[in-house]
N, C-alpha and C positions, 0 to 999 in steps of 0.2 A: 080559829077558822072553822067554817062549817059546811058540810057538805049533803049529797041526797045518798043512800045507798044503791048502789048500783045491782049489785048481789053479794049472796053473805050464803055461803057453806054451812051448813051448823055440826057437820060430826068434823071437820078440821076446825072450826072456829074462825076462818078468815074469808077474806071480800073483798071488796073495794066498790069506792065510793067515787062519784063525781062533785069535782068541786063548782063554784058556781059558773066559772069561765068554760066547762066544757071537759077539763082535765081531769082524766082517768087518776086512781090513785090506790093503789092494792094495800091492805092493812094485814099482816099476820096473826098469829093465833095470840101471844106477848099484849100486842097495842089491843085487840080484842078484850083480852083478861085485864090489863088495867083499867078499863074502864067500869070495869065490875056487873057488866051486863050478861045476859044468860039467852035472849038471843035478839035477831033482827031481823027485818023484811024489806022487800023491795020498796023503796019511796020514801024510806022514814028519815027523817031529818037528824043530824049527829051533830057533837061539836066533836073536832080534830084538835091535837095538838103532836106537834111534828118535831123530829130531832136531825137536823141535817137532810131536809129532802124525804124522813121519812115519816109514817104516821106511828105512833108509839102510843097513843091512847085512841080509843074511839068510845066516845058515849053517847047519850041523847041530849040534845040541842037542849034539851029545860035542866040539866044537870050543869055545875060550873066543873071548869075544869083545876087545879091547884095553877099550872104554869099552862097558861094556851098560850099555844102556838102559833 
C-alpha cells in the first residue's frame, strides 16, 4: 500500500501518513526504523506495509518492500 506523508517528527522518528482515500494513519518510531530510512518530509510518497490495522514498515515508494501489505 502507499501513501503521502502527512508529517514526520525527526527527533521521535514517527508520523503519519495519508492514504489515498483520505485516511489518516500514524506510524511509530519500530515501522519508521524497519524501513531503514533516516529521515522524511511533508509530501514524499512511501510504500506501507501493515500488520493488523497497523503500519509496521514505512519506506520510499521506489524501494520494494519483503511482504507489503
Amino acid at each position: 500500500m502507499q501513501g503521502t506523508v502527512k508529517d514526520f517528527d525527526a527527533a521521535a522518528r514517527t508520523g503519519s501518513v495519508l492514504l489515498d482515500d483520505g485516511t489518516e494513519l500514524p506510524f511509530d518510531a519500530d515501522a519508521f526504523a524497519a524501513g531503514g530510512l533516516r529521515l522524511l518530509r511533508f509530501g514524499q510518497r512511501v510504500n506501507l506495509a501493515t500488520d493488523g490495522g497497523r503500519i509496521c514498515v514505512v519506506t520510499l515508494s521506489t524501494f520494494p518492500l519483503e511482504n507489503p501489505g
